[in-house]
N, C-alpha and C positions, 0 to 999 in steps of 0.2 A: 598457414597453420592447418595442421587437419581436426579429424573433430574428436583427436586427443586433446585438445584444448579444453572438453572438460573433464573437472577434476575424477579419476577415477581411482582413488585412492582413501586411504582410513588416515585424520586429520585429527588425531586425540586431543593433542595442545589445542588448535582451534575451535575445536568442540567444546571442551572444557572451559574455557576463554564467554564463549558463549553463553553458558547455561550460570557461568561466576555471575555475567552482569545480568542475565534477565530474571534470575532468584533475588540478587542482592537490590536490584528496583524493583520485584515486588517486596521484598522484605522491607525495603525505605519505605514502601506505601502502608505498609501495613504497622510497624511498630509506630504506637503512639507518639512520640516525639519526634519522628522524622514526617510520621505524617502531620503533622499539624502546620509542619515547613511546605508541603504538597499543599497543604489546603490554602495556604496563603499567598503558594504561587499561581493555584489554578483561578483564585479567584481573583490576583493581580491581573495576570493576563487576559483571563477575561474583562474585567474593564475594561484594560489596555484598549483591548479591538474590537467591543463591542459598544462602548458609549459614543466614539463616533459616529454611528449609526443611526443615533438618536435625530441627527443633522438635514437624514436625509439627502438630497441628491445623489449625484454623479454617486459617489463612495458607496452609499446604499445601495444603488442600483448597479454596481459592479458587482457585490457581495451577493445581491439574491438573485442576479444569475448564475454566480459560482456555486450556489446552493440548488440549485435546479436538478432533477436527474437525469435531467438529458445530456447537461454537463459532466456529469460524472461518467458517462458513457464517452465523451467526448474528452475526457482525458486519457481515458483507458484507449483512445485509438490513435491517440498522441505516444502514447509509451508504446502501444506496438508498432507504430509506424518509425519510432526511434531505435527500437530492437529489430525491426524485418530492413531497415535499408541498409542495402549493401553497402560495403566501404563503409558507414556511421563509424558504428561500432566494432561490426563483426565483417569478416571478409565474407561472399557470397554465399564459399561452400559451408561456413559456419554457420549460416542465419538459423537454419531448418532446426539443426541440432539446439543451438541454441534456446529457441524457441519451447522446442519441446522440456530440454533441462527447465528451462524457467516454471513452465506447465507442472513439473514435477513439486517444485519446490512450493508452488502454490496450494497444489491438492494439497499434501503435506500439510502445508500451513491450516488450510482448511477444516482438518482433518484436528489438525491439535484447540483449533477454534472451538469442535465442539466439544472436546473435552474439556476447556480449561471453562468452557461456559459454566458447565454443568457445575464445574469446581465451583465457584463464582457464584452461582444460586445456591448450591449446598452451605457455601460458609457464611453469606448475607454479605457477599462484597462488592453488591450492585446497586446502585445508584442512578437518580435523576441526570438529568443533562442541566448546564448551569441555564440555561432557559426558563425552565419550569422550578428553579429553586430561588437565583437573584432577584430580588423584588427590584421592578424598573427596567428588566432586560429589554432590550430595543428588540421587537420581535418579527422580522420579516416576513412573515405569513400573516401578521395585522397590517404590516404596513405595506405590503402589493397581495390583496385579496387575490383580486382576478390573475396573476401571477401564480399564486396557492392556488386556484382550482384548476388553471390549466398546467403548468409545468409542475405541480407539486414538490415545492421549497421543504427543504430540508433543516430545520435550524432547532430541533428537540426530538428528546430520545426519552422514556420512561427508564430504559435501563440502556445504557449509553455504556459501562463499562465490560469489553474494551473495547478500543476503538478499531474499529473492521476495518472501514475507509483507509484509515494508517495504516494498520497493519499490511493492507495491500499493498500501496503506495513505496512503503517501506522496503518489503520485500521484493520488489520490483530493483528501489535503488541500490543496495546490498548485491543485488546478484549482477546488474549493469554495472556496480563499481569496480566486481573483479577483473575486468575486461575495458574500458573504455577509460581514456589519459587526458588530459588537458582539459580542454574548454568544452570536451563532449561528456567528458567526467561533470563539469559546472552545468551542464546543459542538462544530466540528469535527475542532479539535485535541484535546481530551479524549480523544475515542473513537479517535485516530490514535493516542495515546498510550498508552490500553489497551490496542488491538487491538497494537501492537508489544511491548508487554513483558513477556507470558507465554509468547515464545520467549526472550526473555534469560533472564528470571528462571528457566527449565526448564533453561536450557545448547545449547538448541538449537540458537542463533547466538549470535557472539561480537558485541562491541557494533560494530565495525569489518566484519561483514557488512551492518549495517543503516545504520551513520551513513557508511560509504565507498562498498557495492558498492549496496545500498537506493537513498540519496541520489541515486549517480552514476546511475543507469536512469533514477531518475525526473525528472532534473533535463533527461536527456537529452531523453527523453521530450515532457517538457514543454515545451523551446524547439521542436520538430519538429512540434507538433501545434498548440500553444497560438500559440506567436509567428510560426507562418508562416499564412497563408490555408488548412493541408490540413485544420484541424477546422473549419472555415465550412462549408470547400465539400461533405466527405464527408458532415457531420450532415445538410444541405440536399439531398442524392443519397439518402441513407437516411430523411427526413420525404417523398419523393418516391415513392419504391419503395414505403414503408409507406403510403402514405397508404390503396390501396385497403381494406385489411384493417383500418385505424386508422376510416376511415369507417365502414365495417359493425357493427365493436366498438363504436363510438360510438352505435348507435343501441339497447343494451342496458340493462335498465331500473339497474345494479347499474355494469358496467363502466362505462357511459353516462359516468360521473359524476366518475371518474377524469381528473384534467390530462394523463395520460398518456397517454389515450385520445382526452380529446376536444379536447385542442389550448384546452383554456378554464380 
């Protein structure tokens, strides 16, 4: 395929499709009787996967390495090492472009992050982490001190809505899903799945900052970058500007050899 594979074209159904469910899940979070169904599931779930923690061992000490931030660096090299290898997902001469589309759709997203923040503080629709609100919460910075001072665990938030972490995550597997089939498809939602719930399971964020504020960025996200011609045209502006440096790299006995380098 060439790197018309991505979409450059205006996607109005899809767009629209888009913005129906990320209004209509904020809208459920907000109207009084839908939310009070959110407050019953966030605070279900939360139980759910943070009172085993209470247990300690093994189960503990999976989840507050998952909360570390070095882990989170180390999921994030997990998704691009899933997105840059050739044959995975994308054929070789794809990888580059692709890479940079996804880059797009991220700024984007970024971009809509701090505006929907500011929304967010303006209307008073921010909130604690279920950490710092559940009286009883198993709190992995109490329980591996020396953990919390050197890898600094991650399991509360003062204002936690929405959830970043997800909304990343998310938007990562939204854009690998338009492309990648079978069990490489299963393989990208697995690691979406981990990488989001050793901030639930910690109390970090409640389930309703990942499945309402998470979802909505990245769904917004997605129709802005994805379904209009601005990730065609920007990756195509950025394979253009890189090329000089991408050519020279390319000609290294080691980087050489890299999709990402050598456009092969």
């Amino acid at each position: 395929m060439s790197s018309t594979f991505i979409n450059r074209h205006w996607h109005p159904r899809a767009m629209l499709v888009c913005h129906v469910v990320a209004i209509a899940l904020l809208a459920s979070w907000l109207w009084q009787p839908t939310r009070e169904l959110w407050n019953v599931f966030d605070l279900w779930l939360f139980k759910l996967l943070n009172d085993p923690v209470h247990a300690g061992g093994l189960w503990a000490h999976i989840w507050a390495i998952g909360s570390m931030r070095p882990v989170d660096a180390g999921v994030g090299v997990v998704m691009l090492a899933v997105m840059l290898k050739a044959d995975l997902v994308f054929t070789g001469p794809q990888v580059r472009r692709a890479l940079f589309a996804f880059l797009v759709a991220l700024v984007v997203m970024l971009l809509m992050r701090v505006l929907f923040s500011d929304l967010v503080e303006y209307m008073g629709w921010q909130h604690a982490s279920p950490s710092l609100v559940v009286e009883g919460s198993a709190r992995l910075t109490e329980m591996f001190p020396a953990w919390e001072e050197r890898w600094d665990l991650k399991d509360s938030a003062s204002r936690s809505f929405p959830g970043d972490h997800a909304s990343v995550l998310l938007i990562w597997a939204y854009f690998m899903s338009f492309f990648a089939r079978g069990w490489r498809l299963l393989l990208v939602w697995v690691i979406t799945v981990i990488g989001i719930l050793p901030r639930l399971v910690a109390g970090a964020h409640w389930a309703a900052d990942a499945f309402v504020g998470g979802v909505l960025l990245s769904l917004l996200a997605l129709a802005w970058s994805c379904y209009t011609p601005l990730g065609y045209h920007a990756s195509e502006w950025l394979e253009k500007i890189t090329l000089p440096i991408t050519s020279r790299l390319a000609k290294l006995p080691l980087l050489g050899r890299l999709s990402i380098v050598s456009g092969r």
